[in-house]
C-alpha positions as CSV (number, residue, x, y, z in Angstrom):
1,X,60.9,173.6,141.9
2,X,60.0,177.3,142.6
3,X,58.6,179.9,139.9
4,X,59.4,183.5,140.4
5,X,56.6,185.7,139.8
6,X,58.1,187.6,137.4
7,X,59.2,184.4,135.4
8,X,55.5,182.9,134.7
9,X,55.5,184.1,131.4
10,X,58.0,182.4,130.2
11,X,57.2,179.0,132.0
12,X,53.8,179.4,130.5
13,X,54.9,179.9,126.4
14,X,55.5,176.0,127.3
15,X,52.1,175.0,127.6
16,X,49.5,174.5,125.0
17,X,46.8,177.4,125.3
18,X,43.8,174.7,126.1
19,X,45.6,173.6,128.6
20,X,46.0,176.6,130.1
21,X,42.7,177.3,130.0
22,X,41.2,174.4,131.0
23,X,43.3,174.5,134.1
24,X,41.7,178.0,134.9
25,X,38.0,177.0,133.9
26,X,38.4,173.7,136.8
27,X,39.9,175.4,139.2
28,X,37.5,178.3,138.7
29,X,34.3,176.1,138.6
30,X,35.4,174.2,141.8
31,X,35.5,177.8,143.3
32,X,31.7,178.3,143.3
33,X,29.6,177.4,146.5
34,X,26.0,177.6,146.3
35,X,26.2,180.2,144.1
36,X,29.3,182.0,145.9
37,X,32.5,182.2,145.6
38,X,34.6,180.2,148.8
39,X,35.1,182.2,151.7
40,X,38.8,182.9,152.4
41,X,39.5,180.2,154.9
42,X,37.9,177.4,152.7
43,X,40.7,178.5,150.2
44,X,43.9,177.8,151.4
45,X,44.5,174.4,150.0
46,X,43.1,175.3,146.8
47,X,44.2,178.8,144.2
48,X,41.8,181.7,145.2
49,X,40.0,184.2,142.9
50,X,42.7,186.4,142.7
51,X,45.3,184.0,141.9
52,X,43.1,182.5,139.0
53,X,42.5,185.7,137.4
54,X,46.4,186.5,137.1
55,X,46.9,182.9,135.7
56,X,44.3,183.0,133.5
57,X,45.3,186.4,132.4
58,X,48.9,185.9,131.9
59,X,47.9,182.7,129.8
60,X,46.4,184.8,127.7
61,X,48.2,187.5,127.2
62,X,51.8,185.0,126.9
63,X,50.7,183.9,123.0
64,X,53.0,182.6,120.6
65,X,53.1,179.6,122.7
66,X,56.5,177.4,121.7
67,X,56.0,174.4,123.4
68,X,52.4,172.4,123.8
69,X,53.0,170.9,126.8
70,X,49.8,170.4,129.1
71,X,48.9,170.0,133.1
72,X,48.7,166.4,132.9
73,X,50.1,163.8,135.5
74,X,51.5,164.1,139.1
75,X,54.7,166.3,137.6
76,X,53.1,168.9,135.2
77,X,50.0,170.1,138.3
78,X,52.8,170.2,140.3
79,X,53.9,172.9,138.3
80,X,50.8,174.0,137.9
81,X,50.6,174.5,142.0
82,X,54.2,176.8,142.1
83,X,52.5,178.9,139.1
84,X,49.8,179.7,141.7
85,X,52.1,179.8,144.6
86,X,54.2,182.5,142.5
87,X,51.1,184.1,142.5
88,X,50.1,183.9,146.1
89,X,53.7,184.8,147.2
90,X,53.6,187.5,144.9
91,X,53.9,191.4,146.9
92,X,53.2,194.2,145.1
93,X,56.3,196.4,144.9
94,X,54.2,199.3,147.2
95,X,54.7,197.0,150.1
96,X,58.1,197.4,150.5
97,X,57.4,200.8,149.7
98,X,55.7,201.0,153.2
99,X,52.2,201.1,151.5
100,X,51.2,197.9,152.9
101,X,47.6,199.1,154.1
102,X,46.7,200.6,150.8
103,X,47.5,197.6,148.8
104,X,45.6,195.4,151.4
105,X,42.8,198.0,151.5
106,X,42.6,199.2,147.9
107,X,43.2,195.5,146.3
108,X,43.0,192.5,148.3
109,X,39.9,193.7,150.5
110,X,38.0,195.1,147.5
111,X,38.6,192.3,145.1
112,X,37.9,189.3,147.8
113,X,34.8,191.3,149.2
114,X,33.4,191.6,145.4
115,X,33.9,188.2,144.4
116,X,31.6,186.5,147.4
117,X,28.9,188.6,146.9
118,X,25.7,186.3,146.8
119,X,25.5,185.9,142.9
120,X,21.2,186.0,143.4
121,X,21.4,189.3,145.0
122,X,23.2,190.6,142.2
123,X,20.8,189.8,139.5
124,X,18.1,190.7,141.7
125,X,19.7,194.3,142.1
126,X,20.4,194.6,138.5
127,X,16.9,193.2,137.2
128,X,15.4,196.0,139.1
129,X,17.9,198.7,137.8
130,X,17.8,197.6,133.9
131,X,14.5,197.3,133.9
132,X,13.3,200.3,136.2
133,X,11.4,203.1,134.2
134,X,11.2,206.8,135.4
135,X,9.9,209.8,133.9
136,X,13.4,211.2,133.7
137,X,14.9,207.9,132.2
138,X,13.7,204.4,130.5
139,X,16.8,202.0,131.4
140,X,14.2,198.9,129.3
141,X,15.1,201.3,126.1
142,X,18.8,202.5,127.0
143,X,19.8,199.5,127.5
144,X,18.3,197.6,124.2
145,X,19.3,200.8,122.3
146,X,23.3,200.1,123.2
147,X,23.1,195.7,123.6
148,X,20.3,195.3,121.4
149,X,18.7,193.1,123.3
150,X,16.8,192.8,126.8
151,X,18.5,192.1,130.2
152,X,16.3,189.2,130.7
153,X,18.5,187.4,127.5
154,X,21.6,188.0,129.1
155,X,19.8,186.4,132.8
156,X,18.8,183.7,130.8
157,X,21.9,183.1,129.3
158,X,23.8,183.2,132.3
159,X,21.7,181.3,134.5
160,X,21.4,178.3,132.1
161,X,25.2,178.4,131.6
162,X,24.7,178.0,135.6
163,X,22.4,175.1,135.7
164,X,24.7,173.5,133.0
165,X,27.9,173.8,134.9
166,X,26.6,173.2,138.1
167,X,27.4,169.5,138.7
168,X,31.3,170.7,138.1
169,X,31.4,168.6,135.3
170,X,31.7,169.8,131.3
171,X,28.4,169.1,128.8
172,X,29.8,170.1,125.5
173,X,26.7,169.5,123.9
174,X,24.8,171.8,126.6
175,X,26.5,174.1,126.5
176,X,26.9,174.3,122.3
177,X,23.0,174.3,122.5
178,X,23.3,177.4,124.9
179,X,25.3,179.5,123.1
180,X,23.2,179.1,119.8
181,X,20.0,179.5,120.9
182,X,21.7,182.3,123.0
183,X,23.9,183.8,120.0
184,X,23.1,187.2,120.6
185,X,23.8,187.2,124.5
186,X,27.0,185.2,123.5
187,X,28.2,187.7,121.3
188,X,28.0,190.1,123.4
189,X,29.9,188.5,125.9
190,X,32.6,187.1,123.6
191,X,36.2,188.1,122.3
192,X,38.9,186.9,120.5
193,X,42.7,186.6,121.9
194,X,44.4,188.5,120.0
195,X,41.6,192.1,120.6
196,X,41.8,190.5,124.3
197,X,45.6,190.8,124.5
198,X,45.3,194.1,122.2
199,X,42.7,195.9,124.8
200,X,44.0,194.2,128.0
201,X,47.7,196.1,127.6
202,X,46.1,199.4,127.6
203,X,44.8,199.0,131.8
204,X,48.4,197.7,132.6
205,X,50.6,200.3,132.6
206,X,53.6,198.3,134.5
207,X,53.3,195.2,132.7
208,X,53.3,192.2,134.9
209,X,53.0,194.3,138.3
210,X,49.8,195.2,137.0
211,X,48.5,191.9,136.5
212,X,47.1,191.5,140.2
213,X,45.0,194.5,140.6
214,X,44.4,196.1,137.2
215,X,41.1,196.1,135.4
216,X,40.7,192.7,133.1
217,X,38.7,192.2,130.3
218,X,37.1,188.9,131.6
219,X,35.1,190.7,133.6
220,X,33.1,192.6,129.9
221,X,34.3,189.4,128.4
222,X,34.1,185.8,130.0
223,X,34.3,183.8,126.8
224,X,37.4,183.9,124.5
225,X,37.7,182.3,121.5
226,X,41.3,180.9,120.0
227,X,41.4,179.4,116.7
228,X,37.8,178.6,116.6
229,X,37.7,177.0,119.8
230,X,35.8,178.8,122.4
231,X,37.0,179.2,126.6
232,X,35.3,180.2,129.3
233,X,38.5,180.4,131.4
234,X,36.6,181.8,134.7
235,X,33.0,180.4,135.0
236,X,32.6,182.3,138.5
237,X,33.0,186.0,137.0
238,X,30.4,184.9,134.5
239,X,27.9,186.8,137.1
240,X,30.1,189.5,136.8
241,X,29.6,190.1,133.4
242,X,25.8,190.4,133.2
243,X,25.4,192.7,136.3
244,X,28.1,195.0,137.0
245,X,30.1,194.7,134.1
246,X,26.9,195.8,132.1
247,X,26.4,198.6,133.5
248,X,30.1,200.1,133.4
249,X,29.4,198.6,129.4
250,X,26.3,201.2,129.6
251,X,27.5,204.1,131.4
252,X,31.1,204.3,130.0
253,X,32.6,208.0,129.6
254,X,28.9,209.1,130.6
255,X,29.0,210.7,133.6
256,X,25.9,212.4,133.2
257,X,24.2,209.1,132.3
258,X,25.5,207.1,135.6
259,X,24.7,210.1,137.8
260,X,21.1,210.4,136.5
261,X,20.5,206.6,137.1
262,X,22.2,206.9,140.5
263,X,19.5,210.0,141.3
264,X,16.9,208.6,139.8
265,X,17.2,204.2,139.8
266,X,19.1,203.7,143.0
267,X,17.5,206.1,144.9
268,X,14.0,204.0,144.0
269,X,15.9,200.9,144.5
270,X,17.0,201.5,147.9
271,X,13.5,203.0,148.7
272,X,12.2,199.7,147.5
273,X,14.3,197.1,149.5
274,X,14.1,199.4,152.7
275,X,10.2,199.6,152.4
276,X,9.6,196.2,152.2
277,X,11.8,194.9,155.1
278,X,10.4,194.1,158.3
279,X,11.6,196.2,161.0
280,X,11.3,199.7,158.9
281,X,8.6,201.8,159.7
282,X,7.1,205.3,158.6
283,X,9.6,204.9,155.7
284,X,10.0,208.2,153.9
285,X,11.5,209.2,150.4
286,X,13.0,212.6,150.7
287,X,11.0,214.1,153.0
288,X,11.2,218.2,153.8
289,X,11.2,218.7,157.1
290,X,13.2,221.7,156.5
291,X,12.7,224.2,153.5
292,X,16.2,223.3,152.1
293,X,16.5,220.0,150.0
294,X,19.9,219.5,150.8
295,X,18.7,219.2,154.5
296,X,16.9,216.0,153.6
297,X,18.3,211.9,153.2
298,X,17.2,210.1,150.3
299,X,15.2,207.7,152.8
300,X,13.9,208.3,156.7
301,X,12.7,205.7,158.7
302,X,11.7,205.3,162.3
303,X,12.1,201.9,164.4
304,X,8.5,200.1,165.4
305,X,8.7,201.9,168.5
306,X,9.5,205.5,167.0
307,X,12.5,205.7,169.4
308,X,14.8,205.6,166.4
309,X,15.6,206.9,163.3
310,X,17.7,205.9,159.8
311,X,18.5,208.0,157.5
312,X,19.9,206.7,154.5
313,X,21.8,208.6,151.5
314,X,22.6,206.4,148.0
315,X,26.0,207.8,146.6
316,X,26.2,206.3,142.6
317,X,30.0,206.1,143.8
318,X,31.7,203.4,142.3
319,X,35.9,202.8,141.9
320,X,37.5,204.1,139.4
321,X,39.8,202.1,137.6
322,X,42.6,204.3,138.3
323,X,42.0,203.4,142.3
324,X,43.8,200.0,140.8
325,X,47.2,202.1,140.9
326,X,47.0,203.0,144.2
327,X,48.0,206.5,143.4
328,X,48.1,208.8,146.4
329,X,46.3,211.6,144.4
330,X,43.7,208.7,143.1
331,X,43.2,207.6,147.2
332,X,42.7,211.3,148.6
333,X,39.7,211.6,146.2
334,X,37.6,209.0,147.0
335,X,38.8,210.0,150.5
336,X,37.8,213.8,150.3
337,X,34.0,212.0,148.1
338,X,33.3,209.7,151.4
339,X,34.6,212.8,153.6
340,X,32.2,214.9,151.8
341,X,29.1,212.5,152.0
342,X,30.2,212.6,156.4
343,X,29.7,215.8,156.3
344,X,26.7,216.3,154.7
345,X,24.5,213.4,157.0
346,X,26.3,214.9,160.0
347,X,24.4,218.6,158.6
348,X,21.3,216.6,158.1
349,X,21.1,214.6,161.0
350,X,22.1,217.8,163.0
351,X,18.9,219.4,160.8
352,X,16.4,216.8,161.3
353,X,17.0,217.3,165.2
354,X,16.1,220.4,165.3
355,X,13.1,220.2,163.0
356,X,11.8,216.7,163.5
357,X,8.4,216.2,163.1
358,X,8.3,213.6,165.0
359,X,8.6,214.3,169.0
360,X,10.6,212.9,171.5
361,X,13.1,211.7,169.1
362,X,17.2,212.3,170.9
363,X,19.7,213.2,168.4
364,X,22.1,210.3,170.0
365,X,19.1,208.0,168.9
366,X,19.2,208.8,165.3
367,X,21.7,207.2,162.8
368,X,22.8,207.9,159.2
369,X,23.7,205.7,156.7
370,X,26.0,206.4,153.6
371,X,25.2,203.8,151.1
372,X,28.0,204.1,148.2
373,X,26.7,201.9,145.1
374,X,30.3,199.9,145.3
375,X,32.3,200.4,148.6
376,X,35.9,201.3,147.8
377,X,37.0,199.9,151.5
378,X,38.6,203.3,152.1
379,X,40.3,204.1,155.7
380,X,37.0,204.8,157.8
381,X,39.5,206.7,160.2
382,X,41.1,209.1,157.5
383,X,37.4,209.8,156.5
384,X,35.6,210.6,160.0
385,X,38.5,212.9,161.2
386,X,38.3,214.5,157.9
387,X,34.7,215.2,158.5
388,X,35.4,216.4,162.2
389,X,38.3,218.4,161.4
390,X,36.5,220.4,158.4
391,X,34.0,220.5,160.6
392,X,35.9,222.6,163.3
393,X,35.1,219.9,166.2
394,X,37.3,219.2,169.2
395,X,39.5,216.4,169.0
396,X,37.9,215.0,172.1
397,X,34.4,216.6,171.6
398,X,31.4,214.3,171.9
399,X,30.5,215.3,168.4
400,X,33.4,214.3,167.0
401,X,32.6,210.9,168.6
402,X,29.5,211.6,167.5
403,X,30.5,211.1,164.0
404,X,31.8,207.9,164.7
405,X,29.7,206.5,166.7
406,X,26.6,206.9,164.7
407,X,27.1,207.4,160.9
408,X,28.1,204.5,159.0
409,X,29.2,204.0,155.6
410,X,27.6,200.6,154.8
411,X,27.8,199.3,150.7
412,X,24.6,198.6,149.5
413,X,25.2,194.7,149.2
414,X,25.1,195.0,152.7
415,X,21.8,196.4,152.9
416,X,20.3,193.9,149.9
417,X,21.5,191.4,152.3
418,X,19.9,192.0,155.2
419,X,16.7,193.2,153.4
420,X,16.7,190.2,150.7
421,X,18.0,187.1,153.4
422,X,17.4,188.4,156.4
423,X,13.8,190.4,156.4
424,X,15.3,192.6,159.1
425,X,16.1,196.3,159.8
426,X,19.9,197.1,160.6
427,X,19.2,198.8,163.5
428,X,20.4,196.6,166.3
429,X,23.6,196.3,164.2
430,X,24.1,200.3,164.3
431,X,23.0,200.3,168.1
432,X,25.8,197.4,168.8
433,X,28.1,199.6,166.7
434,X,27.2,202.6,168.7
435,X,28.0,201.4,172.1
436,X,31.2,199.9,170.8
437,X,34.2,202.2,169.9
438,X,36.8,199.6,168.9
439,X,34.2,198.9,165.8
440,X,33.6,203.0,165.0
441,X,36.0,202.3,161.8
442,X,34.5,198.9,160.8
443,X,34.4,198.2,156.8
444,X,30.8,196.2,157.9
445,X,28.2,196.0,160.0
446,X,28.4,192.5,161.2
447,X,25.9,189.5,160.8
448,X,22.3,188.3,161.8
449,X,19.9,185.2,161.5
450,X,16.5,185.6,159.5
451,X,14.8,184.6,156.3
452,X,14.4,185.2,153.0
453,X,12.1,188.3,152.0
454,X,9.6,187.0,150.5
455,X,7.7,189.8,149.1
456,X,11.1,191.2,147.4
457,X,11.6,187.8,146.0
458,X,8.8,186.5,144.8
459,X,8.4,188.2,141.8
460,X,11.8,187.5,140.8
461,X,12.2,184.1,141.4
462,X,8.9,183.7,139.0
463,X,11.4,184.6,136.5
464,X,13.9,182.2,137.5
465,X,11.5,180.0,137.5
466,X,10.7,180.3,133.4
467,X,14.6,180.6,132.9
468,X,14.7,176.9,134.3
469,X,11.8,175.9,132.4
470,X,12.9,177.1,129.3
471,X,16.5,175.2,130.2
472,X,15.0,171.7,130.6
473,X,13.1,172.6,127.8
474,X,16.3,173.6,125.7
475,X,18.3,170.0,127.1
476,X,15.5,168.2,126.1
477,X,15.1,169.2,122.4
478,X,18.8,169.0,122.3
């Protein structure tokens, strides 16, 4: 039997709503590894992320279900597997359109890259940010003032949930005891189906092409409740919904807002991870070696041997949801941000070499790095000859290789990873980089081998610590 894409709503209407979700919720909890999300080529016998999120979407969003028909026995999961293959299968009408490399860059890429990102390192970046304070901004009493609530209720929450879930096996009664002593967190992180289906159609402008790649609502919302009964049709984006998801909650239609906690958070954030990372040295915030502030990187840092030098910008930049769309006009902007961002390390690294004040310090031997809050996995190539060519350089000047060869755009996950498990600088990554042009227009850096950070982590996983604490203790009294 095969499903055409466009036909799962109608195949679905068959099948009871529990089913349907508990078909997403298995399939979803089998995809979380240690506290990630399978790597791609552990997934081909099993449906991926992205094919569980359009499932589990569509089998909300296809009410009014006619038939109550569930995924049980040899026959039904068969059907169940040419639903996902539908999926799979599935190409986004811009791909016969010739747009193949957008859809792959703009969707695929971003989505997969997101979804694998070490679930620790994101609590660990937004603990920092919701509870940094500044003289400019108190994100402890922003963000009680819109949730209520502290961010440590919503870790707690999550966390436990976790623990509970973590054999891959269902505890009712856990999981009942959670969410009421909880209730507040839950709340928060709770909708009904019909304001689910009622918010969801406004981010899908073409209906059922939208489904893959448009914003969804279990991303604010990973519990849905039907009839009393309550889902949590996607255990692996609960993460999701009490880091990044709270701060587009925070921040939305506030651009002022998100830019002042990019200036004034990230910035400190960044300082934070870099200055407590072996490998870093003479680590400096903003310093003026010139008397114009635009000449000078959020962070400068020389290597042990004061040979080299990083300089690293934070750009608050983050998606838009309209990048979903894949409009042309949508994909030139983020291109002519990133271009922008080229240009202006290129102008500060060209500044720095002139005024150093450190001595014998080669321009070739100093690198900048553009650390966008969320990378958009935008065309690397598009961006560095836009920088060159505003620039005025000739095409086969050494500074347009230059360019190249020794800025990188790098997202910050990439840097909490090497700073939170692997202690190290990313300078013998940049150098590797540097003397290889087939990588100039890489979307990472590559890997290494350390250890965890200990001095980062510590203080955080005494906090993890209570959470479990206070979980046994919760079990137990239940």
């Amino acid at each position: 039997m095969s499903i055409e894409y466009n036909d799962l709503p109608k195949y679905l209407k068959r099948y009871s709503f529990d089913s349907k979700m508990r078909m997403s919720f298995l399939h979803s909890l089998a995809l979380i590894d240690g506290g990630e999300v399978k790597a791609i080529e552990k997934l081909s016998e099993m449906p991926g992320p992205w094919e569980l999120d359009v499932f589990a979407l569509l089998s909300i969003l296809t009410c009014n279900e006619y038939q109550y028909k569930s995924f049980v026995g040899r026959n039904e999961y068969s059907i169940f597997r040419e639903m996902v293959n539908s999926i799979r299968n599935y190409d986004h009408p811009l791909i016969d359109q010739g747009r193949i490399q957008d859809v792959f860059r703009y969707g695929y890429a971003a989505v997969q890259f997101k979804v694998q990102n070490h679930f620790l390192i994101r609590l660990f970046r937004y603990n920092y940010i919701f509870n940094a304070e500044h003289e400019k901004i108190s994100m402890p009493t922003m963000f009680k003032s819109v949730f209520g609530i502290t961010y440590s209720e919503f870790i707690d929450f999550a966390l436990s949930f976790y623990a509970a879930l973590s054999s891959k096996k269902e505890h009712p009664k856990i999981l009942s005891i959670l969410i009421e002593k909880h209730s507040k967190a839950f709340s928060l992180l709770c909708i009904n189906r019909t304001d689910f289906i009622k918010k969801q159609k406004i981010h899908m402008p073409d209906g059922i092409d939208s489904a893959y790649f448009c914003f969804k609502l279990f991303y604010h919302y990973p519990f849905v409740v039907d009839k009393k009964a309550i889902y949590l049709p996607l255990p692996h984006l609960l993460i999701d919904s009490v880091t990044d998801s709270l701060l587009s909650r925070l921040t939305h239609n506030d651009n002022d807002l998100r830019s002042k906690i990019g200036k004034h958070i990230l910035e400190g954030y960044l300082f934070n991870l870099i200055s407590n990372t072996d490998g870093y040295c003479k680590v400096q915030s903003e310093i003026l070696y010139n008397a114009k502030k635009n000449a000078s990187p959020d962070i400068l840092t020389l290597s042990p041997d004061g040979k080299y030098c990083i300089m690293f910008d934070s750009k608050a930049m983050v998606p838009g949801e309209r990048l979903r769309n894949f409009r042309n006009e949508d994909i030139d902007d983020v291109i002519r941000r990133q271009t922008e961002s080229v240009i202006q390390m290129y102008k500060q690294i060209n500044s720095f070499s002139r005024y150093t004040p450190f001595s014998n310090l080669s321009k070739d031997y100093i690198f900048g790095v553009i650390v966008p809050f969320e990378d958009p996995c935008s065309d690397r190539d598009k961006i560095y000859c836009s920088a060159a060519d505003s620039l005025g350089l000739e095409v086969e000047s050494t500074e347009r290789s230059f360019i190249r060869s020794n800025i990188r755009i790098v997202s910050l996950y990439e840097i909490e990873k090497y700073c939170l498990f692997v202690n190290k600088s990313i300078l013998p990554n940049l150098l590797s980089i540097q003397k290889d042009p087939t990588r100039w227009n890489d979307l990472t850096i590559g890997s290494a081998d350390g250890s965890h950070n200990e001095t980062l982590w510590r203080p955080f996983f005494e906090h993890l610590k209570q959470v479990a604490s206070n979980f046994k203790k919760s079990v137990n009294h239940g």
